[in-house]
Backbone as JSON Lines, residues from 0, in Angstrom:
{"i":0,"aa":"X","n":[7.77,-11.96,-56.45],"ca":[7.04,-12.65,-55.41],"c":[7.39,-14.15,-55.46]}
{"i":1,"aa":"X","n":[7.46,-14.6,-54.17],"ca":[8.18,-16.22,-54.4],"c":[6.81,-16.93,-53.81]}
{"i":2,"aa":"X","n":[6.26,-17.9,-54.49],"ca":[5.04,-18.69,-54.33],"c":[5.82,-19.9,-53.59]}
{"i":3,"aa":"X","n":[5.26,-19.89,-52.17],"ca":[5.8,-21.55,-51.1],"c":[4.67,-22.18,-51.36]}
{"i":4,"aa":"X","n":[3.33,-22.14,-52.12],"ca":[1.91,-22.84,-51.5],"c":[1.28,-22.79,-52.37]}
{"i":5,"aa":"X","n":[0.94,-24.03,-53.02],"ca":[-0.65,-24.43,-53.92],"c":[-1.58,-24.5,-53.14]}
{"i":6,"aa":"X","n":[-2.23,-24.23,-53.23],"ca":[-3.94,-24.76,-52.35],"c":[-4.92,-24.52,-52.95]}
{"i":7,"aa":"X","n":[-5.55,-25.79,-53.29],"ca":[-6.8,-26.3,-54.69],"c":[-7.98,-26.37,-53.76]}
{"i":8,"aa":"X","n":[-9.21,-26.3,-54.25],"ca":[-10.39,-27.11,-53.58],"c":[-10.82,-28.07,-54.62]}
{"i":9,"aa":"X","n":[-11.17,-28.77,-54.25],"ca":[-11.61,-29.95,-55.22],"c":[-12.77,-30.24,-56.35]}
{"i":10,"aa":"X","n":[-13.99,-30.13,-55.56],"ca":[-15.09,-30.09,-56.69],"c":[-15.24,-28.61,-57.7]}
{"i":11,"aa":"X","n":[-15.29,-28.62,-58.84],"ca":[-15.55,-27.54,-59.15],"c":[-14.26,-26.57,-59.78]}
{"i":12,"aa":"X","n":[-12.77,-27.05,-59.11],"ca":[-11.79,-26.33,-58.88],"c":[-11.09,-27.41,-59.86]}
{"i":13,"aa":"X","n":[-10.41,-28.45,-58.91],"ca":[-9.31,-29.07,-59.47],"c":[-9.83,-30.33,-60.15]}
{"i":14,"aa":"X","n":[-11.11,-30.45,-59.88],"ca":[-12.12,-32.15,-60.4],"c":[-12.63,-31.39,-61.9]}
{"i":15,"aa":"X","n":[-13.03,-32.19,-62.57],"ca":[-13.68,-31.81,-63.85],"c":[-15.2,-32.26,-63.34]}
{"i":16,"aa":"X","n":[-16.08,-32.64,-64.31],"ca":[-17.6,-32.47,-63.59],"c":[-17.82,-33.91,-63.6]}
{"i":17,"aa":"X","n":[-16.77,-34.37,-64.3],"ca":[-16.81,-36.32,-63.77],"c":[-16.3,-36.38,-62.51]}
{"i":18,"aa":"X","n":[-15.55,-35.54,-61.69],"ca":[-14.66,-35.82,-60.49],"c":[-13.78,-36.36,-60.87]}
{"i":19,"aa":"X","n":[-13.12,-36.2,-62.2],"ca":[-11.88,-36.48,-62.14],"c":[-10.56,-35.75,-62.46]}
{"i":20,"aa":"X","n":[-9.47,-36.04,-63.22],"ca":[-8.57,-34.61,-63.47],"c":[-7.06,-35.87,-64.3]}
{"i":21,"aa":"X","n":[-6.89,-35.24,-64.96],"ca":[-5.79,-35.36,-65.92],"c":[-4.19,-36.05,-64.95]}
{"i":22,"aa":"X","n":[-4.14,-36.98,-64.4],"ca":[-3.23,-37.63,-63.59],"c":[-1.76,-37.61,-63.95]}
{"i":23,"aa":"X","n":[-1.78,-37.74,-65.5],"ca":[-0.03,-37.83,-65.83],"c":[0.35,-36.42,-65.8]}
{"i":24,"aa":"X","n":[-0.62,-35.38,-66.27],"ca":[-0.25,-34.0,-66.0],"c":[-0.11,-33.65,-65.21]}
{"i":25,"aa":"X","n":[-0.78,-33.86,-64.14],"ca":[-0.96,-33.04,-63.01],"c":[0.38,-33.71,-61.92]}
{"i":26,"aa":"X","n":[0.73,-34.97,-62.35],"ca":[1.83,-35.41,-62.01],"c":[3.4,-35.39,-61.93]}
{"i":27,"aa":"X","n":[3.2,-34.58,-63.8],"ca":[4.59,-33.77,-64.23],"c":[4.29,-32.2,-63.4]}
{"i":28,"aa":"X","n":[3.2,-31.8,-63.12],"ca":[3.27,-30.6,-62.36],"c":[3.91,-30.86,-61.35]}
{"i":29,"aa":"X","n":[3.09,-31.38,-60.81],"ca":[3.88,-31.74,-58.83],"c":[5.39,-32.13,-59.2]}
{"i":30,"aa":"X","n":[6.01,-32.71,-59.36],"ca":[7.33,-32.73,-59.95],"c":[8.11,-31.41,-60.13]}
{"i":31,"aa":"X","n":[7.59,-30.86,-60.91],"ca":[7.59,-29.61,-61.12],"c":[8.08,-28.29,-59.58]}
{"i":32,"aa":"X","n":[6.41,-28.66,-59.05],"ca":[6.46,-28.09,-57.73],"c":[7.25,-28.5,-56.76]}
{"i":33,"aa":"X","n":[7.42,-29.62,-56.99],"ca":[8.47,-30.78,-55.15],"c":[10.13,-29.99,-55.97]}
{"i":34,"aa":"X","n":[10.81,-29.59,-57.07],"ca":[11.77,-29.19,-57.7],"c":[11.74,-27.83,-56.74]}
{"i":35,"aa":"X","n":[10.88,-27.23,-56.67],"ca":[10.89,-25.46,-56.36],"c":[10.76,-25.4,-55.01]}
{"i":36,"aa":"X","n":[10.41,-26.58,-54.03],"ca":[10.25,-26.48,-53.14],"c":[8.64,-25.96,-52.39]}
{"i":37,"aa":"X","n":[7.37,-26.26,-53.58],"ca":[6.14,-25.3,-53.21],"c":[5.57,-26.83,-52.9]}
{"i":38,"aa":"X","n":[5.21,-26.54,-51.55],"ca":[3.85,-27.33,-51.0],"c":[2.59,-27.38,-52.11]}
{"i":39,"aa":"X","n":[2.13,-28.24,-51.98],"ca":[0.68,-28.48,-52.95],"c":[-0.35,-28.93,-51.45]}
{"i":40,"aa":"X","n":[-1.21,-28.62,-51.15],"ca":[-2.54,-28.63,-50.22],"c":[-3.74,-28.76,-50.64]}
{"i":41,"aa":"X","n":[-4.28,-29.92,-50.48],"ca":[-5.99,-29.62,-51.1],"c":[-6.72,-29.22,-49.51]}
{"i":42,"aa":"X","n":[-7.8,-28.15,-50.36],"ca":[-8.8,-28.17,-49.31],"c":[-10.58,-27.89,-49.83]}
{"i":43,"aa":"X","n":[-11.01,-28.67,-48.94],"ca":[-12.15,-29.25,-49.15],"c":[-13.24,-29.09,-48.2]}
{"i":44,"aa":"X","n":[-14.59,-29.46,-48.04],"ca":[-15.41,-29.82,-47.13],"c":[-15.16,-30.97,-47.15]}
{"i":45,"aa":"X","n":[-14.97,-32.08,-48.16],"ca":[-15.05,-33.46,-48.11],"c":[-14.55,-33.91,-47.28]}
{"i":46,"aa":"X","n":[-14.59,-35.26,-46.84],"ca":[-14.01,-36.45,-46.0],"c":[-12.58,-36.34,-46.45]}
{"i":47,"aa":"X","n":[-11.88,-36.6,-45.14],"ca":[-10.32,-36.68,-45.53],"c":[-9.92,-38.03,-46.59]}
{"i":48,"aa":"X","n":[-10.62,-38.69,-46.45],"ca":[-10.61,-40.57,-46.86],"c":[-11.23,-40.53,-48.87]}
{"i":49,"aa":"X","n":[-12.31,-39.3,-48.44],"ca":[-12.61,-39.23,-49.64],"c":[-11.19,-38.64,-50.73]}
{"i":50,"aa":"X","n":[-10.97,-37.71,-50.66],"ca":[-9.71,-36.72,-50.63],"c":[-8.65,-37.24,-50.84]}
{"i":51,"aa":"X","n":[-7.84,-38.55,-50.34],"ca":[-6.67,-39.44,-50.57],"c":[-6.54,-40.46,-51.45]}
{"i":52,"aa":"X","n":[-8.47,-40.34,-51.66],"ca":[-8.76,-41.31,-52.89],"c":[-8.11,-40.93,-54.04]}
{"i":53,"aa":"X","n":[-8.06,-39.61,-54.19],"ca":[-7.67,-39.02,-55.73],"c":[-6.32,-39.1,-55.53]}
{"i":54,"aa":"X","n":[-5.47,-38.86,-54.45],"ca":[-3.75,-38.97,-54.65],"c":[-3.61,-39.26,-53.89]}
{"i":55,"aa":"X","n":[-3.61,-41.0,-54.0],"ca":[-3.13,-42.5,-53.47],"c":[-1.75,-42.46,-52.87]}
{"i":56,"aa":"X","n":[-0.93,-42.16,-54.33],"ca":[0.64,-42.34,-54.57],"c":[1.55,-40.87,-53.25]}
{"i":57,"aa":"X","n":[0.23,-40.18,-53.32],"ca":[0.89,-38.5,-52.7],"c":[0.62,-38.22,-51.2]}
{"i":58,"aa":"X","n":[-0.69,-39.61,-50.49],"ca":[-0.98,-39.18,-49.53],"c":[-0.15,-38.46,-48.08]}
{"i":59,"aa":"X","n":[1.15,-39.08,-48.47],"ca":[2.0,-38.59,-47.04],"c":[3.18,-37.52,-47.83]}
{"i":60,"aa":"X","n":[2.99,-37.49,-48.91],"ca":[3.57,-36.18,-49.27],"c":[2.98,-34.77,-49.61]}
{"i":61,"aa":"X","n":[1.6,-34.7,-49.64],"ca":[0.88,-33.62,-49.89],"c":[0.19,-33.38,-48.18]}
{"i":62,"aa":"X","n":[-0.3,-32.04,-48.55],"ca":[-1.11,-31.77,-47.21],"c":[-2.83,-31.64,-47.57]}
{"i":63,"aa":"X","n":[-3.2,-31.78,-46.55],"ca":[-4.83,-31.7,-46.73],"c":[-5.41,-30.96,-45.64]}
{"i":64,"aa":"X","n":[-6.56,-30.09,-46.4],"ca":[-7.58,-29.44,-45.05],"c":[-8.53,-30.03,-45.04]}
{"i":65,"aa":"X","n":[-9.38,-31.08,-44.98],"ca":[-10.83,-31.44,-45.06],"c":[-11.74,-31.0,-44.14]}
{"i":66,"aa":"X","n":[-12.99,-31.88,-44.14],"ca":[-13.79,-31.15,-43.51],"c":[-14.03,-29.63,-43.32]}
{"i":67,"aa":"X","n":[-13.86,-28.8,-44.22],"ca":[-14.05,-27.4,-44.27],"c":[-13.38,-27.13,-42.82]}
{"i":68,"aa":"X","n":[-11.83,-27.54,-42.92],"ca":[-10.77,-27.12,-41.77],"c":[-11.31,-27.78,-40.64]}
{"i":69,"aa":"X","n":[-11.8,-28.6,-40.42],"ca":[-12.03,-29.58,-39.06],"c":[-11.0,-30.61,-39.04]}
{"i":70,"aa":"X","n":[-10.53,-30.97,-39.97],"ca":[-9.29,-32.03,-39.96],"c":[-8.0,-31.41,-41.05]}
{"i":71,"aa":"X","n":[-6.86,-31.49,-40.78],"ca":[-5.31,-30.96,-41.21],"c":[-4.47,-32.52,-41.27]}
{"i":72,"aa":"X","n":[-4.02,-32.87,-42.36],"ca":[-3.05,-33.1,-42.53],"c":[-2.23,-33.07,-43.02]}
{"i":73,"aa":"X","n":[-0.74,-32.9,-42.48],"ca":[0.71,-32.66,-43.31],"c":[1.53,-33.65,-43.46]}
{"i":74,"aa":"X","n":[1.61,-34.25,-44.87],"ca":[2.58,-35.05,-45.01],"c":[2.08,-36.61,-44.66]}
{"i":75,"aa":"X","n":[1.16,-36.74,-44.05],"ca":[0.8,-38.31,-43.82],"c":[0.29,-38.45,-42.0]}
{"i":76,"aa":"X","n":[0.59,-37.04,-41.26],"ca":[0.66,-36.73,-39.83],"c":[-0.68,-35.79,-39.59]}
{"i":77,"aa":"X","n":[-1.45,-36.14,-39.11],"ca":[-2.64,-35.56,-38.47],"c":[-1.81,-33.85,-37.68]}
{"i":78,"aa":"X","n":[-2.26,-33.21,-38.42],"ca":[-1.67,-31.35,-37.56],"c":[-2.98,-31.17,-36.23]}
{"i":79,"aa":"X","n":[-4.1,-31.43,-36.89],"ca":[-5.11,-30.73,-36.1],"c":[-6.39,-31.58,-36.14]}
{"i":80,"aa":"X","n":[-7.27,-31.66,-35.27],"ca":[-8.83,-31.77,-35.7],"c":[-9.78,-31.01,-35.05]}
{"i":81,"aa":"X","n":[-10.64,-30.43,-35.25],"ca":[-11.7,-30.12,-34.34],"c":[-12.13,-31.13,-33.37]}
{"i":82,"aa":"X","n":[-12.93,-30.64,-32.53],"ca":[-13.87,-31.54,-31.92],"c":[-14.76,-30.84,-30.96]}
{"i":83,"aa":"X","n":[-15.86,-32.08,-31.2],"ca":[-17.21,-30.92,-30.39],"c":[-17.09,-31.75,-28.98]}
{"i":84,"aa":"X","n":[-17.23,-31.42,-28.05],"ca":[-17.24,-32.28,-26.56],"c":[-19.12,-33.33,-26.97]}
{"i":85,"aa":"X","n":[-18.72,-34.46,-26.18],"ca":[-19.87,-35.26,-26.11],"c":[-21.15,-34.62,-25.96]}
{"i":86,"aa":"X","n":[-21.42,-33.9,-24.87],"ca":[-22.24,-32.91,-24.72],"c":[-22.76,-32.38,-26.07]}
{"i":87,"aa":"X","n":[-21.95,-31.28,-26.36],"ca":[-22.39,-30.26,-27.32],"c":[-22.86,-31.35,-28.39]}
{"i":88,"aa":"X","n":[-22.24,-32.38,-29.0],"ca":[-22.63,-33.45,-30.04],"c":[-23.98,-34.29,-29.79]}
{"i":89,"aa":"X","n":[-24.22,-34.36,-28.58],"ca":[-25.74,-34.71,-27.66],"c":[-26.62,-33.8,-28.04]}
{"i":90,"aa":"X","n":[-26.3,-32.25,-27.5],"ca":[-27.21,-31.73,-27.96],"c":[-27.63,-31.35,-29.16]}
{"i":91,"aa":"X","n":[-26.3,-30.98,-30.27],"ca":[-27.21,-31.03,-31.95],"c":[-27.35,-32.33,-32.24]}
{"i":92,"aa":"X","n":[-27.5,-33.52,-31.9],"ca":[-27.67,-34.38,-32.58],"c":[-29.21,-34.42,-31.89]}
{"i":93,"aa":"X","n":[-29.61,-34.45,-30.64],"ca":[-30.77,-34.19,-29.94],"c":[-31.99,-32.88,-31.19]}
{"i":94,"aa":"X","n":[-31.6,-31.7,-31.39],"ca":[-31.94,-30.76,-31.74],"c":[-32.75,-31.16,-33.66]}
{"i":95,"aa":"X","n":[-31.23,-31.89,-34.26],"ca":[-31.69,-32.13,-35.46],"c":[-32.62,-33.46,-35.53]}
{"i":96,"aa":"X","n":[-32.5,-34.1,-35.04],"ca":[-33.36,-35.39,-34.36],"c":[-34.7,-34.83,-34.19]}
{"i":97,"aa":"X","n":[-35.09,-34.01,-33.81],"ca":[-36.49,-33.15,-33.88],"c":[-37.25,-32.76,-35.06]}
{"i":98,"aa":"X","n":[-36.52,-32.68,-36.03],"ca":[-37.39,-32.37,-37.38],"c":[-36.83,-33.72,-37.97]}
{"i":99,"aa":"X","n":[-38.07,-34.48,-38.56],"ca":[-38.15,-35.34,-38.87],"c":[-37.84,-36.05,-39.9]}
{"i":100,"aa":"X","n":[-38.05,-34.47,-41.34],"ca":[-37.81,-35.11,-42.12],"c":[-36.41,-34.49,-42.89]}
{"i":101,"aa":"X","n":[-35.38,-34.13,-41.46],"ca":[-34.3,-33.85,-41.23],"c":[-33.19,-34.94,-41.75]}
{"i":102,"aa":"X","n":[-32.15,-35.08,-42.99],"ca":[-31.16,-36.12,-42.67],"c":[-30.22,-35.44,-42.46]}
{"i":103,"aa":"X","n":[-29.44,-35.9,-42.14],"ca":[-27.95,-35.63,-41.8],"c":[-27.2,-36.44,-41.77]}
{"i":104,"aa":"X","n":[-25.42,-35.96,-41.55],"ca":[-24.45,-37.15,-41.55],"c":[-23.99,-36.54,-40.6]}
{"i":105,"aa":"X","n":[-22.82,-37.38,-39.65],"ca":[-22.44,-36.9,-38.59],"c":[-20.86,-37.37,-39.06]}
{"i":106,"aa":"X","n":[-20.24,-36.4,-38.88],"ca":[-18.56,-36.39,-39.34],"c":[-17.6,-37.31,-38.17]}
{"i":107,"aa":"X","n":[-17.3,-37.8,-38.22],"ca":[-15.88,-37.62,-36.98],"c":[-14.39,-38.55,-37.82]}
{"i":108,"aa":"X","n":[-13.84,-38.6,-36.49],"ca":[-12.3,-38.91,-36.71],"c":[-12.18,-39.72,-37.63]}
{"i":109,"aa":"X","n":[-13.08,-41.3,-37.36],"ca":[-12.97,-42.27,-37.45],"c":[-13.77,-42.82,-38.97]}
{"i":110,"aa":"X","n":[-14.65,-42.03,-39.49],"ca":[-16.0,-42.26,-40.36],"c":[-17.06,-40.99,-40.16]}
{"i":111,"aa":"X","n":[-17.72,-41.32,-41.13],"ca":[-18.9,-40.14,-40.82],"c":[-20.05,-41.37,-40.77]}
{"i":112,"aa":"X","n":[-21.13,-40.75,-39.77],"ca":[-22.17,-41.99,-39.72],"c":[-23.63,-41.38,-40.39]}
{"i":113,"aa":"X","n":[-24.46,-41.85,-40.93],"ca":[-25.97,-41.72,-41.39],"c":[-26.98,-42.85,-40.48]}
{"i":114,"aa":"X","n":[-28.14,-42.06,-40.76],"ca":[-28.95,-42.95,-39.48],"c":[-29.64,-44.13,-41.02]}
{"i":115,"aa":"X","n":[-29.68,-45.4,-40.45],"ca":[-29.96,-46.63,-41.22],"c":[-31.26,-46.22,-41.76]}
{"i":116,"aa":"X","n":[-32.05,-45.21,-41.62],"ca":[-33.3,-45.16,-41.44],"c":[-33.43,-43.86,-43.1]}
{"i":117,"aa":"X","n":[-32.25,-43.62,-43.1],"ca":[-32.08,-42.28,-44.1],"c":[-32.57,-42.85,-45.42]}
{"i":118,"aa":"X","n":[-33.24,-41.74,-46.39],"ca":[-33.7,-42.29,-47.92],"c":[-32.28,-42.9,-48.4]}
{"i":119,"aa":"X","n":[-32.76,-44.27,-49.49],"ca":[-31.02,-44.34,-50.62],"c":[-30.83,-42.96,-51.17]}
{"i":120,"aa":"X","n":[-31.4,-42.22,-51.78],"ca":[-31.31,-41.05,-52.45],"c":[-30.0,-40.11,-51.39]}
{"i":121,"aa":"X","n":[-30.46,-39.79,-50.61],"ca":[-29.57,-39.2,-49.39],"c":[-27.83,-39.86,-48.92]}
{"i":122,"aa":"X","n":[-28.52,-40.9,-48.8],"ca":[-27.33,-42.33,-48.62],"c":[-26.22,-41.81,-49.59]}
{"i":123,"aa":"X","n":[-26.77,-41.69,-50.82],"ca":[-26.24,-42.38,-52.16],"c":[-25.55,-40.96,-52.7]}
{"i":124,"aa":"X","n":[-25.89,-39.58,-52.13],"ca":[-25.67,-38.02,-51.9],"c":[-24.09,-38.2,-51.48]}
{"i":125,"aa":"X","n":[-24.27,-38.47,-50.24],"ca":[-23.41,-38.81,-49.03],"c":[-22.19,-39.31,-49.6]}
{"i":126,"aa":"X","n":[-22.62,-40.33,-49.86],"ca":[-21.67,-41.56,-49.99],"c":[-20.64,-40.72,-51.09]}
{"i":127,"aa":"X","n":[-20.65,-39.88,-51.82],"ca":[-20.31,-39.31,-53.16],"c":[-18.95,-38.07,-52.15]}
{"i":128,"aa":"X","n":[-19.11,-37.95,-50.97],"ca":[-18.38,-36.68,-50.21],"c":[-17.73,-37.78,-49.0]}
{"i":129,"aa":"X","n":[-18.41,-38.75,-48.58],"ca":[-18.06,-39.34,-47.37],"c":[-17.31,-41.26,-47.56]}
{"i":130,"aa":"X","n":[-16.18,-41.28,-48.11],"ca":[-16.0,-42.72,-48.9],"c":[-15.92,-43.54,-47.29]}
{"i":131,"aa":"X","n":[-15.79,-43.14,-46.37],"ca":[-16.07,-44.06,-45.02],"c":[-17.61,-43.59,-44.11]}
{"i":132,"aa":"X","n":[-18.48,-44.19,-44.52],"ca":[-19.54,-43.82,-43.81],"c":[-20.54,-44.69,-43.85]}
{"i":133,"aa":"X","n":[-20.75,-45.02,-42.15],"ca":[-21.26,-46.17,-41.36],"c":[-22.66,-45.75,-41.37]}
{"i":134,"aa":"X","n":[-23.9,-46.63,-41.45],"ca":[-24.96,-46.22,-40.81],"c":[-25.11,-46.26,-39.17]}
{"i":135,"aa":"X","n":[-25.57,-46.16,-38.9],"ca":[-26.1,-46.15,-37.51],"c":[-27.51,-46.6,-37.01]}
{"i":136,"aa":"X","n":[-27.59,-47.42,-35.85],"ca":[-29.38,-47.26,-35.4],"c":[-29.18,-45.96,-34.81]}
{"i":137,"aa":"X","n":[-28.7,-45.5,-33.55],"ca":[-28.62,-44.47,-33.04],"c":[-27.82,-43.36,-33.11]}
{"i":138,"aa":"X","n":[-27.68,-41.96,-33.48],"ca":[-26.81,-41.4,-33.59],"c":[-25.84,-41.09,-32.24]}
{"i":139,"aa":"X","n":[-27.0,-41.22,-31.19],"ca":[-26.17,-40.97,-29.65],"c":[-25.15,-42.0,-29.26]}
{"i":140,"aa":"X","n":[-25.33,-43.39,-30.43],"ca":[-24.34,-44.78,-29.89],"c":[-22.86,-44.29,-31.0]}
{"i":141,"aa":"X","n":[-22.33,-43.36,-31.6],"ca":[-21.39,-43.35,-32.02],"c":[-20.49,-42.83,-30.94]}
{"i":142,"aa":"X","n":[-18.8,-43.78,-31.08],"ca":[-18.04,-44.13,-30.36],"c":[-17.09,-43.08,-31.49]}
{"i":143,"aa":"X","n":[-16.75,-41.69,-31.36],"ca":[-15.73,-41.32,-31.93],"c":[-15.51,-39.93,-31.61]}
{"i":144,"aa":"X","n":[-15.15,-39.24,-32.49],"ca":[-14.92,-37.37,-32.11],"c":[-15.41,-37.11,-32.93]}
{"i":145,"aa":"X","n":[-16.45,-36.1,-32.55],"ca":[-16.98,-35.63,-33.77],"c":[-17.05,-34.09,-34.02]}
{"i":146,"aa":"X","n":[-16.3,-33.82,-35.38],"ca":[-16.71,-31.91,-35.23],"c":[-16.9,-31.64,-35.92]}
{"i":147,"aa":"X","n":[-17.97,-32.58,-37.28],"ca":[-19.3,-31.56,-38.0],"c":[-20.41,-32.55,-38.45]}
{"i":148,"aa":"X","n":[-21.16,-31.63,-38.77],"ca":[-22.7,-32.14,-39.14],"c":[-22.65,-31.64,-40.35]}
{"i":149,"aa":"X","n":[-23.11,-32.64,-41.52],"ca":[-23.58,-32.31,-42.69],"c":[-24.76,-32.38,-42.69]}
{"i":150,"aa":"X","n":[-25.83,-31.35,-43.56],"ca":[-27.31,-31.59,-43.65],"c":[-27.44,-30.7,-45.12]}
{"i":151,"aa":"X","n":[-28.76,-31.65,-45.22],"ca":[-28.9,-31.35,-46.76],"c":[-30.37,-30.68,-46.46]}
{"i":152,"aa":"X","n":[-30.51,-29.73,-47.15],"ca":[-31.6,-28.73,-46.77],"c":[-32.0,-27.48,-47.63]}
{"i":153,"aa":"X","n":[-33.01,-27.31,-48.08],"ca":[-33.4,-26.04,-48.75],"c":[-32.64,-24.95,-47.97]}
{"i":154,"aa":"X","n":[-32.05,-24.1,-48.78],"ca":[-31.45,-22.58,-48.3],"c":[-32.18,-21.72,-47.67]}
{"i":155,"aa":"X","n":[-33.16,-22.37,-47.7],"ca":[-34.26,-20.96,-47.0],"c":[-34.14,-21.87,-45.62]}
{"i":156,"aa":"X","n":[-34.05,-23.03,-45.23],"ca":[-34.4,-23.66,-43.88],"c":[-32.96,-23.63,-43.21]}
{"i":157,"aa":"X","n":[-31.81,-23.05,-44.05],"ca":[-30.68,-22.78,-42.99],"c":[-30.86,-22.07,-42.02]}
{"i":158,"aa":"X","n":[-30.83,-20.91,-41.88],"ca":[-30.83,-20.24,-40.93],"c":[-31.7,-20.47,-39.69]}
{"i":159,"aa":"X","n":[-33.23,-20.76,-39.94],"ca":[-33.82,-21.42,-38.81],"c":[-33.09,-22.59,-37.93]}
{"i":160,"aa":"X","n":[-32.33,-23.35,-38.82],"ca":[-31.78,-24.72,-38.17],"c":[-30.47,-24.16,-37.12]}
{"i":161,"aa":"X","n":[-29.95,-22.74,-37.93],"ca":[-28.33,-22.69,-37.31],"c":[-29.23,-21.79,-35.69]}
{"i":162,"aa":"X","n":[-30.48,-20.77,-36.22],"ca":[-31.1,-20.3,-34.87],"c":[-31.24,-21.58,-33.91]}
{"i":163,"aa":"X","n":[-31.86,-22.59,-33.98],"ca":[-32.25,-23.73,-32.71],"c":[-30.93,-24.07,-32.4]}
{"i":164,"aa":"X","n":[-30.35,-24.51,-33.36],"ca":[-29.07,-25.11,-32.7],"c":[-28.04,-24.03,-32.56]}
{"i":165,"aa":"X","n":[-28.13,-22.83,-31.82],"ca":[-27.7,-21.78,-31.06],"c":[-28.54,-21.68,-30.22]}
{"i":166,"aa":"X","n":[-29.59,-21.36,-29.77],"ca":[-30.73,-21.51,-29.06],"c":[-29.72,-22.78,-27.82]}
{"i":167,"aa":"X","n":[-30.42,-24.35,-28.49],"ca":[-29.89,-25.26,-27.84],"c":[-28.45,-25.34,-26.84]}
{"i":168,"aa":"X","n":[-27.59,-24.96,-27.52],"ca":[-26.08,-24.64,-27.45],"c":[-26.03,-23.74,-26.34]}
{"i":169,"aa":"X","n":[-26.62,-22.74,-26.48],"ca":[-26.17,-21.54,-25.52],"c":[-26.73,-21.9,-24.16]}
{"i":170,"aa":"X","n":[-27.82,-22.44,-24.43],"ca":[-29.04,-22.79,-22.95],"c":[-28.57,-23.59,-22.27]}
């Protein structure tokens, strides 16, 4: 069997529980790999920005999936991004805006944004997955593309949240 493709996820996988990982090794690897001709790919939920932090030196030679496949890049070249139309981003941002003691981050191209109003605790969550992320007064005044929502939430209150915002969506 001839292996063309690494593909790591990051926390948990290729990070140690500091978030970090063995650099001169993992350096004679890739070497290793760019010799054989095998792509190396991280993929992640994280921020793409977060993600390039760890391989500075590799960013336009490695590929990346972030955002749990909402953003692709190969080689230093944007492949793909999601995106939700203004609308649809109106209405979950409308929807989660309703429970109060709801935070969230809102992803896009450009940054992910948090509302100014969010606990530090939350902020300080965030900030650990999202290394570009703006507060906001309003979430409806962000100027970008956006195609995900992070929310931090007891497991039992998922599914109610993904019901409204299907509910919302479909109506």
């Amino acid at each position: 069997m001839t292996v063309n493709v690494v593909v790591t996820d990051m926390d948990g996988t290729f990070l140690d529980d500091a978030k970090q990982y063995d650099r001169v090794r993992f350096m004679a690897q890739y070497q290793e790999l760019k010799k054989r001709n095998i792509e190396f790919v991280v993929a992640s939920g994280n921020q793409y920005y977060q993600l390039i932090s760890f391989f500075p030196e590799l960013k336009d030679e490695i590929s990346f999936v972030a955002e749990n496949g909402a953003l692709v890049y190969e080689h230093g070249k944007q492949l793909f991004h999601g995106e939700l139309t203004r609308h649809e981003s109106r209405i979950v941002i409308g929807e989660l805006l309703k429970d109060k003691q709801l935070n969230f981050v809102a992803c896009g191209l450009k940054s992910a944004y948090v509302s100014k109003n969010a606990p530090e605790t939350f902020v300080a969550l965030m900030a650990k997955h999202y290394h570009r992320l703006q507060p906001v007064n309003d979430y409806h005044d962000i100027d970008d593309i956006l195609f995900k929502f992070s929310l931090n939430l007891p497991d039992e209150q998922i599914p109610l949240v993904i019901d409204k915002l299907h509910v919302s969506l479909d109506g």
